[in-house]
N, C-alpha and C positions, 0 to 999 in steps of 0.2 A: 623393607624386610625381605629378606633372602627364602624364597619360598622352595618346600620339599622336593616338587618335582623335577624343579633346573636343576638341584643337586640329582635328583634321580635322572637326570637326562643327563648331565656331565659323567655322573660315576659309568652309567651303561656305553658313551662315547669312548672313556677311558679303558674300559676293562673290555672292551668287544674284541674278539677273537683270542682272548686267552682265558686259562684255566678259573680264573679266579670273577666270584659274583658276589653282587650285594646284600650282605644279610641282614642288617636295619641303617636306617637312616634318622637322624634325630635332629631337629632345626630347634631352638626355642624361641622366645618371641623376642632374646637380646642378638640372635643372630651368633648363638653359639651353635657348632654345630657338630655332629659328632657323624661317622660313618665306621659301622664295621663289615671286612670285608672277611670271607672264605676261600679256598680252593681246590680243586680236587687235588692238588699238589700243594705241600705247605707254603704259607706267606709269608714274606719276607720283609722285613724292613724298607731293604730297598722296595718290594712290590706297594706300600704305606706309601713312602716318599714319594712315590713315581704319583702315585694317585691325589696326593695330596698338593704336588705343587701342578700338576693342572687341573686340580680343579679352582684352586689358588690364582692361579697366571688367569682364571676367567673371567673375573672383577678388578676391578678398581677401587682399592683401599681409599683411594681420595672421595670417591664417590659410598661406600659400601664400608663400614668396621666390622670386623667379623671374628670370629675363633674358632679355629678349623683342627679338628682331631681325627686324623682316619688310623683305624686300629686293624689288628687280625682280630676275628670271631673269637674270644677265650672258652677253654672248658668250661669256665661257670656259667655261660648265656646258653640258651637251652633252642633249639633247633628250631629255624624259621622255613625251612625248603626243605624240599624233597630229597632236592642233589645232595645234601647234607645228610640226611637217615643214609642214601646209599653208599656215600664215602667212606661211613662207620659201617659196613657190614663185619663183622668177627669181630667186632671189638664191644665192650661191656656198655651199655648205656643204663641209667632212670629213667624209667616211665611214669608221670601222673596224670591217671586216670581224673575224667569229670569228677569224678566220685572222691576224690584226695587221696586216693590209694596208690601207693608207691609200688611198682615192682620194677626189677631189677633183675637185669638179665643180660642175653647177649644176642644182638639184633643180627636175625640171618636173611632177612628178605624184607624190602621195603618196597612200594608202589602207593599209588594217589590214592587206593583205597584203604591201607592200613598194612602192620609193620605183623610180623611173626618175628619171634625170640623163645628162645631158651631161658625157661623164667628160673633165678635161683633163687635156692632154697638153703637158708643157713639155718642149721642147729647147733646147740651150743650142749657139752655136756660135761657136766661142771666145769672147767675152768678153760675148757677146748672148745673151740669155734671150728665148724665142719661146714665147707661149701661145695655142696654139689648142685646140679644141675638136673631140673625136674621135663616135663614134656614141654614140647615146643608149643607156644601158645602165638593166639591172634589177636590184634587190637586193633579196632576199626578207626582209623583217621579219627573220627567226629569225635571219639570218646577221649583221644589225648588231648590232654591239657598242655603236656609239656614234656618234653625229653632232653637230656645233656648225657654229653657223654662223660664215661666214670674212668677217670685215669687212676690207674692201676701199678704198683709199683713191685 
């Protein structure tokens, strides 16, 4: 079986000195395996391929059957690293709180200890939806659960 860390050692060989880092890595125990990547510059297909065929070219299919997917991070997966909250600085994310509580806002400072945002506030009145933007709020690292960013059209 094809163990997490040689991919974690392969993906960090591959990606060292450019923009782009590893935001999960998934092995299962048929040696399927999955890798998504981020950057602080958008990822590209080619930057998939490039990662995928060495880490590919690093086994031996005759030796090793495997299934190998390396993806860009998608809007839906919700944020693994730090380098990720500060990529999104001005742009809209969800936040949930330990507590199941959603807010939704717009993230303007991130650091190891916890993120500040501009939490919004929608009301609705009758048939009209009004979004503003209430005081900038704090959330301590420990208390999120989970963040993705809200793309916006």
């Amino acid at each position: 079986m094809i163990s997490k860390k040689h991919i974690e050692k392969l993906t960090s060989d591959c990606l060292f000195g450019t923009d782009r880092f590893v935001v999960a890595i998934k092995v299962s125990t048929d040696n399927s395996i999955k890798v998504f990547i981020d950057g602080d510059t958008p990822v590209t297909i080619a930057h998939c391929v490039e990662l995928s065929r060495f880490i590919e070219g690093s086994f031996d299919r005759e030796l090793e059957d495997f299934e190998l997917s390396v993806a860009s991070a998608g809007a839906d997966q919700p944020f693994s690293q730090l380098r990720q909250y500060t990529n999104n600085i001005d742009n809209t994310v969800q936040v949930i709180n330990i507590e199941d509580k959603k807010i939704r806002g717009i993230l303007k400072k991130a650091d190891e200890t916890g993120i500040e945002m501009l939490e919004e506030i929608t009301s609705k009145n009758k048939k009209i939806k009004k979004t503003t933007f209430g005081e900038l709020i704090s959330i301590p690292m420990s208390e999120i659960k989970e963040t993705k960013r809200i793309i916006t059209f």
